[in-house]
Structure formats: structure tokens, C-alpha cells
C-alpha positions as CSV (number, residue, x, y, z in Angstrom):
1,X,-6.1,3.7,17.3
2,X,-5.2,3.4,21.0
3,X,-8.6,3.3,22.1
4,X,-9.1,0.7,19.6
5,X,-5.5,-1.3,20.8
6,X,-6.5,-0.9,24.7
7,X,-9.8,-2.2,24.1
8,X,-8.7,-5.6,22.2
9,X,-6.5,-6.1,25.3
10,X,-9.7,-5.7,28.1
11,X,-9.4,-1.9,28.8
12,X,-12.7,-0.8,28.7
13,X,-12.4,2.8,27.9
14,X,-13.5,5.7,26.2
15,X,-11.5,7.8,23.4
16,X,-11.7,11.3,25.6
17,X,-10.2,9.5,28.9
18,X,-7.3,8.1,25.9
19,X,-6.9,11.6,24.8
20,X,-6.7,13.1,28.2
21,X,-3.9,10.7,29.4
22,X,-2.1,10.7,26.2
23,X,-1.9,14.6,26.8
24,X,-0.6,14.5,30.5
25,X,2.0,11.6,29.4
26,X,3.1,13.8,26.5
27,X,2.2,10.5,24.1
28,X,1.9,11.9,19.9
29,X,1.3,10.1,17.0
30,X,3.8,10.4,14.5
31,X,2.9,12.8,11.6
32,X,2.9,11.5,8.2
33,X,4.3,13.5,5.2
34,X,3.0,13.6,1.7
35,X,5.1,12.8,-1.2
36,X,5.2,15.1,-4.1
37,X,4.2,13.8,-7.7
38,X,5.8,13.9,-10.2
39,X,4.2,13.0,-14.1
40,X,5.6,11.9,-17.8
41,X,4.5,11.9,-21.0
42,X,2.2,8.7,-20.8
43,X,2.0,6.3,-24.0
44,X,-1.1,4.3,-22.7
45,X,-3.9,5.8,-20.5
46,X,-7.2,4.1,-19.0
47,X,-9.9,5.9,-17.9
48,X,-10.5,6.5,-14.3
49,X,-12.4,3.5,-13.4
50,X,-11.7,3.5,-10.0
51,X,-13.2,7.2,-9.6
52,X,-12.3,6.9,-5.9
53,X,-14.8,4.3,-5.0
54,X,-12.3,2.7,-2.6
55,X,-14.6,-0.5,-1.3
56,X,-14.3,-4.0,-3.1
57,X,-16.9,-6.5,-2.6
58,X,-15.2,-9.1,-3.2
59,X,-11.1,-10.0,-3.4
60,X,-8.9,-9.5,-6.2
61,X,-11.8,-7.3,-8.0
62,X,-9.6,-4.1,-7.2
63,X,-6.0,-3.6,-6.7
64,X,-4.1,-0.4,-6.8
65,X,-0.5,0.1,-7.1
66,X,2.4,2.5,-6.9
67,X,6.3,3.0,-6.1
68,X,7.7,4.9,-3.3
69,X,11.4,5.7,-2.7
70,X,13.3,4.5,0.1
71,X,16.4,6.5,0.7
72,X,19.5,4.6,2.1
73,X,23.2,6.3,2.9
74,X,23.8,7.9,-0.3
75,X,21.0,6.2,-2.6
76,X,17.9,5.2,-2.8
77,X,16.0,1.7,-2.9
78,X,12.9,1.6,-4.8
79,X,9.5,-0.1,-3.4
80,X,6.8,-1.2,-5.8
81,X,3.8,-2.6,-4.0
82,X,0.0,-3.9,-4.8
83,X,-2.8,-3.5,-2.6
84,X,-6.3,-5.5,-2.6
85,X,-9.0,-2.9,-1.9
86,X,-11.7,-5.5,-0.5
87,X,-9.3,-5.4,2.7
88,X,-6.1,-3.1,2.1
89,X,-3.9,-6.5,2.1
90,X,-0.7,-6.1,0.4
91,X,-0.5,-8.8,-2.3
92,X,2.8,-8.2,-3.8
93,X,5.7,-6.0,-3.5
94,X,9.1,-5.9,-5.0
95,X,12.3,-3.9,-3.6
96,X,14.9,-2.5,-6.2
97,X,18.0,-0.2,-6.7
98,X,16.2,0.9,-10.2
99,X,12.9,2.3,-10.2
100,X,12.2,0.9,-14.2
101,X,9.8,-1.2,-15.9
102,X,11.2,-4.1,-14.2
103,X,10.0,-3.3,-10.9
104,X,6.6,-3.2,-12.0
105,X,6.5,-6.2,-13.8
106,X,8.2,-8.4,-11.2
107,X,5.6,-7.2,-8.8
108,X,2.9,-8.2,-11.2
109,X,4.0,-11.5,-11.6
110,X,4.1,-12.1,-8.0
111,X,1.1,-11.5,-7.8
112,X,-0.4,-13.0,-10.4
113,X,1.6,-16.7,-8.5
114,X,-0.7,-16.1,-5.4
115,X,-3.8,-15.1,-6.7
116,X,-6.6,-15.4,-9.9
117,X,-6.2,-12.1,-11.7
118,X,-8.6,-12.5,-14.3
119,X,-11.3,-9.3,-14.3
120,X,-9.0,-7.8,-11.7
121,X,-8.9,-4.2,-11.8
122,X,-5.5,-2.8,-11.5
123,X,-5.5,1.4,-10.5
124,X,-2.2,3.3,-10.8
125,X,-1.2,6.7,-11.4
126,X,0.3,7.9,-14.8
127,X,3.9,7.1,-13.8
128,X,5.8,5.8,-17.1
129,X,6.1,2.4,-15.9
130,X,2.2,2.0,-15.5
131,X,2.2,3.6,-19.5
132,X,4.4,1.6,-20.9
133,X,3.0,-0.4,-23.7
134,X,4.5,-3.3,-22.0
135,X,2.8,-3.3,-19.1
136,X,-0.6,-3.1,-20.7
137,X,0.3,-5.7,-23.0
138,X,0.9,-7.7,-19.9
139,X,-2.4,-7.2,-18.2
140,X,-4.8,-7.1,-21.0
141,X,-3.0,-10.6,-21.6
142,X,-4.0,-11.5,-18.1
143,X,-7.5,-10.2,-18.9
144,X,-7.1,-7.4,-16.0
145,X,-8.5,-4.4,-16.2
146,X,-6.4,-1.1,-16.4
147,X,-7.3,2.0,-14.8
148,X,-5.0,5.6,-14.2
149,X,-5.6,8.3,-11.9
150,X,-5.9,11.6,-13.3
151,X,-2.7,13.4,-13.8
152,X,-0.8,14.7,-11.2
153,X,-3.3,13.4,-8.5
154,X,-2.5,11.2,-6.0
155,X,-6.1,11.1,-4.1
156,X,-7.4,9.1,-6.7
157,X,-4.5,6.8,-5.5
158,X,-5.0,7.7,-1.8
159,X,-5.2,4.3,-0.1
160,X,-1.4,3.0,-1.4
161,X,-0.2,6.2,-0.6
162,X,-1.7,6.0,2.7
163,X,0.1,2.0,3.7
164,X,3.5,3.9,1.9
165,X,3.2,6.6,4.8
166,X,2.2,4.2,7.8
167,X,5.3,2.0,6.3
168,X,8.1,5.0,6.6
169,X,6.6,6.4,9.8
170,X,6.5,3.7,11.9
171,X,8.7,1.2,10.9
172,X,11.5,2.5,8.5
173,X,11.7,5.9,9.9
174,X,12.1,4.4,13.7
175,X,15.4,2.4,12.9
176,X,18.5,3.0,11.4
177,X,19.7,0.2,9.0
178,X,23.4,-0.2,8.2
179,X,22.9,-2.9,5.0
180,X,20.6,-3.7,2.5
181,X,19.8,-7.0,3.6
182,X,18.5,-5.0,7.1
183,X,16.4,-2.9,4.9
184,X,14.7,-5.8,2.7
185,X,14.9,-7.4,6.1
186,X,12.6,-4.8,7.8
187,X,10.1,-3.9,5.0
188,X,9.1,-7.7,4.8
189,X,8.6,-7.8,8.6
190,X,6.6,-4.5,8.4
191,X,4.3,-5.8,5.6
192,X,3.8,-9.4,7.7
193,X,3.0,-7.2,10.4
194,X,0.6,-5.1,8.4
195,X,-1.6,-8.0,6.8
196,X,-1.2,-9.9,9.7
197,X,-1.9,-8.4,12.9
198,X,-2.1,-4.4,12.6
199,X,-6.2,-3.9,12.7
200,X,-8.0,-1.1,11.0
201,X,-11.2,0.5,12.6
202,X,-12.9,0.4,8.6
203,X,-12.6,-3.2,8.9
204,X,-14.4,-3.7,12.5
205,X,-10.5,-3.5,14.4
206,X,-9.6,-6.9,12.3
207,X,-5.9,-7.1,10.3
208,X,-6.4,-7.4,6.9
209,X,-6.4,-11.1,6.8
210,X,-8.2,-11.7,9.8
211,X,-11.3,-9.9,7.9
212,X,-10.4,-11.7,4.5
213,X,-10.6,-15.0,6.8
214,X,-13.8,-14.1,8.7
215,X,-15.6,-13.5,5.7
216,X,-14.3,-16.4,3.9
């Protein structure tokens, strides 16, 4: 990734000549942790479909999903997010103090208000929100396409998991935030940030939308 940076700026330079000055200057990437899972009884279940075939050719044609705690003072906030797989752009996310049905469905909807969701393929794990009859009422409404990971494995929801880890290690772990407001304040300027300008090597060093709008 700094090879990549230096080299959008005009550094022409090679990743062993990074490495070797990032060693003398004592320069480390931050290390990301894994969350643990952690299962219920599910009411609804899809099959796989996703299988871990992580490239869409096209928008909207698969999404996956998830929550991820955000602890603040003495509580925790509660992040619900969707992802587009064709380039790893975050469509919708929703912030709460209850980590409940709502959350998911309020995500959904935003989403649905920016985007066509019809044959959309929406991959979660088997968390109880993503089982509840009510959410699969909601999609199969929308004529989406459900799919769960298998139980109690989160590589078959690896690439959410992965934009939850960049988000906590270099944005919300970083700071120290003394309201709410500063928190909601801070994941939306993370998650412009991340569609908007921070590049991925998988999609030829472009942000999200800049490789959504090249191959427009």
C-alpha cells in the first residue's frame, strides 16, 4: 500500500527500497484483529450462494452484509453496513445503540433509495437478524436473493469483515471521541473516505468509485 500511495504521487519506486526505509524509520502497519462469532438458532437459512466467489460483474449483483460493535465509554454502538462486491463500495450503513432487527432493516431500506435491488444477491452470516422471517419477507418482496454463510464462519463473509477491521484500525482506533455525535461524525467521514478516495491494488490502485466510474 505505500508503494502503491508513493507511486500515485510521482515516486517511482520499488516495494523492497519501501520496505527497507520503512525498516530504518521504524514505520508498521497497524495489525488488525479478528472478531469472534458468535451464532443463534436461525428460523430462515439460504444456501451458500456466494460460496466465496468474491468478484461481481456487474453492480448491485452481490452485496454482503454484517454488524460490528463499536464500543464507546461504558456501551457500545452498533454498525450495520452493506457492501457491493463489483467494487467493495459501501452502499448503506446504519449506526445504533441496539443491535435488533431494526438495524438491519433500516440499512436495507437505505439502500434500496439509492440503488435497483431487484436480482440482487444479498450474503450475510446466520446472525438472528439476517434469520428473522422478517427480513426475508422483506427481500424476497424486493425480489433479492438471500444467501447465509455457513455457521460459525466468517470467511465466507470475509470481505465485510475485512472494511469492519480497516474501519476500527485506522480511523476509530486512532482517535478518542468524547460524544456520540463525534462518533457518527467520524464513521461517516471514514466511509466517504473509503468509497471515495482510499484505492485498492485488486481494483488497479482506483477508490471504489473511481473504478465504478471508469467502467461506467
Amino acid at each position: 500500500r505505500m508503494t502503491g500511495a508513493l507511486r500515485k504521487e510521482g515516486y517511482d519506486v520499488n516495494h523492497k527500497r519501501v520496505y527497507r526505509l520503512m525498516k530504518d524509520l521504524d514505520l508498521r502497519s497497524v495489525i488488525r484483529k479478528k472478531r469472534r462469532f458468535f451464532g443463534k438458532q436461525p428460523s430462515v437459512v439460504y444456501p451458500n450462494l456466494l460460496a466465496r466467489q468474491f468478484k461481481a460483474e456487474a453492480p448491485n449483483q452481490k452485496w454482503v452484509t454484517d454488524i460490528t460493535y463499536l464500543p464507546f465509554q461504558n456501551q457500545f454502538l452498533y454498525l450495520s453496513a452493506i457492501q457491493d462486491l463489483y467494487n467493495n463500495e459501501i452502499v448503506a450503513y446504519h449506526i445504533s445503540e441496539r443491535n435488533d432487527l431494526k438495524l438491519v432493516l433500516d440499512t436495507l431500506d437505505k439502500a434500496k433509495r439509492k440503488r435497483n435491488v431487484t436480482g440482487s444477491m444479498t450474503h450475510s452470516d446466520q446472525g438472528f437478524q439476517y434469520t428473522s422471517r422478517s427480513y426475508n419477507r422483506r427481500i424476497e418482496q424486493w425480489g433479492m436473493v438471500g444467501s447465509h454463510s455457513r455457521k460459525g464462519n466468517c470467511l465466507d463473509n470475509a470481505c465485510i469483515e475485512s472494511f469492519f477491521s480497516h474501519l476500527k484500525t485506522e480511523k476509530l482506533y486512532m482517535d478518542k471521541y468524547t460524544s456520540m455525535d463525534e462518533l457518527h461524525q467520524a464513521i461517516g467521514q471514514y466511509i466517504t473516505f473509503y468509497n471515495s478516495e482510499r484505492f485498492q491494488k485488486k481494483l488497479g490502485y482506483l477508490s471504489p468509485i473511481e473504478y465504478r466510474e471508469k467502467m461506467d
